[in-house]
C-alpha positions in Angstrom: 109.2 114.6 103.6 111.4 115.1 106.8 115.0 114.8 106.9 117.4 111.8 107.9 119.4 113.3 110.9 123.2 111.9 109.9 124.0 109.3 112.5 120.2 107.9 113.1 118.3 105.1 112.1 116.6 105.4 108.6 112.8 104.9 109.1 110.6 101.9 108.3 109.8 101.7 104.6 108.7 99.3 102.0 109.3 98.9 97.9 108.4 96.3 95.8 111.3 94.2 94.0 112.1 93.8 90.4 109.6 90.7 91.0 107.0 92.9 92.1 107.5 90.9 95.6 107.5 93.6 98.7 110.5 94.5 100.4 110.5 96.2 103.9 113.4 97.6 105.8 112.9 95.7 108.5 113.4 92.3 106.6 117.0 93.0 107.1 117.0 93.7 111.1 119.8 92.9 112.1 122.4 92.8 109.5 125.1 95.2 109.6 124.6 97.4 106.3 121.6 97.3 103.6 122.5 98.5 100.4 119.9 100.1 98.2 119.5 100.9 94.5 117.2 102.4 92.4 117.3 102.4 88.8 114.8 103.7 87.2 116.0 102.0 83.7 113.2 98.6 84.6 109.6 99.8 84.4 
């Protein structure tokens, strides 16, 4: 896996929800900050 460069754009990814929905990065284009948790606690 390649590293973030501080200062740049995080690249395009996608995770599925506690709901199993998918989730991309770019569903939140736009907004200022994205906030992102994982806790590996729900399986």
């Amino acid at each position: 896996m390649d590293r973030v460069e501080l200062n740049s754009h995080a690249p395009e990814f996608s995770l599925l929800d506690y709901k199993g929905k998918k989730v991309s990065l770019s569903d939140f284009s736009g907004q200022k900050n994205v906030l992102i948790v994982f806790n590996r606690g729900f399986v």
